[in-house]
Steps between C-alpha positions, in 0.01 A plus 500: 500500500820518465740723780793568212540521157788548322517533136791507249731681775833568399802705666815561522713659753631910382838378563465155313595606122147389400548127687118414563469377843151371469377433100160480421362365840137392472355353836183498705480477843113392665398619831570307774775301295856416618751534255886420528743701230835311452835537313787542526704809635450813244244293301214782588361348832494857704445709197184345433392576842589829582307585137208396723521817715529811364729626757760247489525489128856489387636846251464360135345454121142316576273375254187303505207504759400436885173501641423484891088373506493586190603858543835614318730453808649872422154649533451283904537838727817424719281460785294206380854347339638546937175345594471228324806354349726444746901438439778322699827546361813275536674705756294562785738787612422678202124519583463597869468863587494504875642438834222265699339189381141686608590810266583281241196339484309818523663674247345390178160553675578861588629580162180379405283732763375215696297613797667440832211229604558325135869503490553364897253212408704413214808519631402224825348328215806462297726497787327192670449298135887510459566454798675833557389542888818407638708786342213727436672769690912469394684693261531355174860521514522248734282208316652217287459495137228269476295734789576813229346361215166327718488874605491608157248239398273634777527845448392406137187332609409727738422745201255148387633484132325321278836375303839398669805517300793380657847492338730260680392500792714272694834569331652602854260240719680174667304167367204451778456882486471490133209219520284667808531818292354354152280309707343817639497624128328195374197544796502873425358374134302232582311634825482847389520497106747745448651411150887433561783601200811328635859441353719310688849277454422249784176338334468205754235693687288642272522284157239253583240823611530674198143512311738608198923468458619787297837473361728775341847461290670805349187710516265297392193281617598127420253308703160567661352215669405296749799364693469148357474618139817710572698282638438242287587754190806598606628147560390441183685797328829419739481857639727682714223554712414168544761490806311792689159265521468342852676203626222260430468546124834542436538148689191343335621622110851405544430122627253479168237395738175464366134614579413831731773746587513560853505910571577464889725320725157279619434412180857406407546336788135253421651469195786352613309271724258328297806416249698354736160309708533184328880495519744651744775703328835271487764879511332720737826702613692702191882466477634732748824673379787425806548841661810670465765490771605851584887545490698760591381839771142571417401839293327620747413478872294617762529447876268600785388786294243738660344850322215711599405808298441736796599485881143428628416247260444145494861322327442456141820215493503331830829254454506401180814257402493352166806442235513493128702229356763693241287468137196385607143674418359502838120617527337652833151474482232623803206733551461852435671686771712268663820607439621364169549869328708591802696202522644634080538842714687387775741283299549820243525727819186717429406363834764459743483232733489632906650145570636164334690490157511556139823317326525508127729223340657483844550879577286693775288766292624782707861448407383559091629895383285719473375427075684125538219282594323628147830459293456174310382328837102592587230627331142453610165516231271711722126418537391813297703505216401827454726618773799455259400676197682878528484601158248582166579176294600120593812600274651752735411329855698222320818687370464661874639181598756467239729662262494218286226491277544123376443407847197666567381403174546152578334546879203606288486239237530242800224646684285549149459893513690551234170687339447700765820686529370794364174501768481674786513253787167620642357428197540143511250214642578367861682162300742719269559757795625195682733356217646868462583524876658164458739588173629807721597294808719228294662743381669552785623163502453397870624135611212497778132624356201564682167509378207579674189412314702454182196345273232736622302644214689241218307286288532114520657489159780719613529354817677186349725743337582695857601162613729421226685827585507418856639149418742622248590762794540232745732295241693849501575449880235757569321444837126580499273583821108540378227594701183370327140477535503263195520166614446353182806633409744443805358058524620528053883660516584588864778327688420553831150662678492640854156612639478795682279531799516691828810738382673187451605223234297204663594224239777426227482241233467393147159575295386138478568440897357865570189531317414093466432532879327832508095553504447861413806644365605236234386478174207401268667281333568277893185599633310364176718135480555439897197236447725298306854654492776600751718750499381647161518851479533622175306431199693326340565270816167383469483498100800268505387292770126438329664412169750211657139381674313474154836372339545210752114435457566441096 
């Protein structure tokens, strides 16, 4: 029996002028199934969802049909729809409601009118199946991002849903704690049967799991399969979409391999293997680009710099000394919590350093006037874009920052938002929130930019257009600073990556060097070819590599 159906659904935001965001959606979700939605940003991904709950349905024009066990899902009491379909949202900020981790977990089952013996027994249960013991007794302000959203996803099952929708996750979770928390998701469905309903940009994780690959563009449904039959179709078609699919097709379509696709790093990396058994690969090390001499005082540097948010705290920063060669993109990667966000802080003076320095092309940040530092020298992309927006339409937070309307119009044809300069920025998806924040910070034309998280929430396919503005920045004399979660991303188009670890940047070096020697925190793409390859870290590392192989075989 099927869990979901939805038929012929239709809608369009009230403030759209009649733009459908979904168009005649027809899908059926089975019990016990795991489905992954993809797209790209604005293409319908969270709309879908939240029509899926009656409570988080977004203001608009609906048409068509949606049945919940084969009930009309506007006729499932709002208890039953708390009980058993259970939501985690992108943010997990915006979904916890109290103070302790116990409370937290508690709270769903109290809303519920759980007995007291019922709702402790669940709440050990749930608390020693994630794991949670350790922290079962802190405030939630004090837990890392990753530890906010496995609180989240335990609260949820506390309540024992019988469907799991989660909409991206793992937007704000560093690399490992991205896989340990899918992994939980994917045992959640397959020891307990809950039916998951998840969208998510990072699709390494989950791709290959998926009983069915649903994929959305503009609106509408394009492709509803299995993840083979997907990805082969949109290689086939030459989609845009085509460059969101895991590192493993993508690899295995773009050499014009033949026989099985792999879906995982294991079976890419057999793959690889058994073609190169009978003969050793001749190239086994791409062409490594010669790094860049720095010349001239560096954009930015830090010295013995220590921070701690409160007197009787542990030191967030304890020493950190890095510098930033003058128009290089330098990328800080790390785990959640250990100091990267306060690092931006402390060089923007948010968070003011109790000893060591700041020094901004050369000059000691205290000796910047008060406004000077954020004159056409330093501007920083927060991690919640939403902290920027301060006004009813993308139009106005944009003239905020200018009286000259060309510019801003430019800012926002750069950053593609051009369409949505008539929305209010809250009514945006997580992707075009992200590209709006972005258009209002290069507007105020800073030689030094920091950006913390910078492709959270963004879509592959507009992720290779976020690095040609950051490259044609960079070519501007534009220094960039990113804190990232993405490694993909930093091993294709950074300069430089530090890893932060302890309060402290352990490690500087190029991609290749820094993620060809890493286990865990590299990429597919090295982790998948280290059988046969060095130093490859990007796809098309090992892509290039496999077809110089099969050409010196010919």
């Amino acid at each position: 029996m099927a869990h979901f159906e939805i038929k012929h659904l239709t809608f369009s935001y009230a403030s759209s002028n009649q733009k459908n965001s979904l168009q005649d959606v027809s899908l059926t979700i089975e019990k016990g199934s795991y489905v992954v939605v993809c797209g790209k940003s604005g293409s319908g991904k969270t709309t879908l969802l939240r029509h899926l709950k009656t409570v988080l349905t977004p203001h608009g024009v609906r048409s068509g049909e949606i049945l919940f066990g084969g009930t009309p899902l506007c006729e499932v009491s709002q208890r039953d729809q708390s009980s058993k379909i259970g939501f985690v949202m992108q943010n997990p900020d915006d979904q916890i409601v109290t103070d302790k981790v116990w409370h937290e977990l508690a709270f769903g089952l109290e809303s519920l009118g759980c007995d007291q013996k019922t709702m402790r027994l669940r709440v050990a249960e749930m608390a020693s199946y994630f794991g949670i013991q350790g922290w079962f007794h802190r405030d939630v302000a004090e837990l890392s991002g990753g530890q906010k959203q496995l609180l989240n996803l335990a609260s949820i099952m506390a309540m024992q849903p019988e469907v799991l929708i989660l909409d991206e996750p793992t937007s704000q979770l560093d690399p490992i704690a991205a896989s340990d928390f899918l992994n939980t998701v994917r045992k959640i469905n397959l020891e307990l049967g809950t039916t998951i309903i998840i969208t998510e940009h990072r699709l390494e994780d989950i791709y290959h799991a998926a009983d069915k690959v649903v994929v959305m563009e503009h609106g509408k449904m394009v492709a509803n399969d299995t993840p083979r039959q997907v990805g082969a179709l949109l290689y086939r078609q030459n989609s845009e979409m085509f460059a969101a699919l895991p590192a493993p097709v993508r690899i295995f379509y773009q050499s014009n391999a033949s026989g099985q696709c792999p879906l995982t790093v294991r079976e890419g990396r057999s793959w690889l293997t058994s073609t190169f058994e009978a003969k050793a690969p001749t190239v086994t090390e791409p062409v490594i680009p010669p790094v860049k001499e720095p010349t001239g005082a560096p954009a930015l540097r830090l010295k013995e710099a220590w921070f701690r948010y409160e007197k009787d705290t542990p030191d967030v920063l304890q020493g950190v000394s890095f510098e930033v060669p003058a128009g290089q993109l330098f990328a800080i990667v790390g785990g959640n919590g250990a100091g990267k966000s306060t690092t931006l802080k402390a060089v923007c003076g948010i968070c003011k350093p109790y000893r060591g320095k700041v020094e901004i092309f050369g000059k000691p940040l205290g000796k910047y006037k008060s406004g000077e530092l954020f004159q056409n020298c330093l501007s920083m992309l927060p991690q919640d874009p939403k902290s920027l927006f301060v006004k009813k339409t993308v139009r106005e937070d944009l003239e905020e920052m200018t009286k000259d309307e060309k510019k801003a119009a430019q800012a926002a044809e750069l950053c593609e938002i051009t369409e949505l300069l008539d929305s209010h920025p809250y009514d945006l998806s997580g992707g075009e929130q992200q590209r709006a924040a972005l258009a209002k910070v290069l507007l105020t034309e800073p030689k030094l930019l920091l950006l913390d998280e910078p492709t959270k929430g963004l879509d592959s396919f507009f992720k290779q257009k976020f690095a040609k503005i950051l490259k044609k920045l960079q070519g501007e004399g534009i220094t960039i600073v990113m804190v990232s979660h993405d490694v993909e991303f930093c091993a294709e188009y950074a300069d430089l990556v530090s890893m932060f670890f302890d309060g402290q940047i352990l490690t500087t070096d190029t991609p290749h060097r820094f993620f060809g020697s890493n286990s865990f925190y590299t990429t597919a793409s090295n982790r998948m070819s280290r059988c046969v390859f060095r130093n490859a870290v990007t796809a098309g590392d090992v892509v290039s590599l496999y077809q110089k192989n099969m050409e010196a075989r010919a």
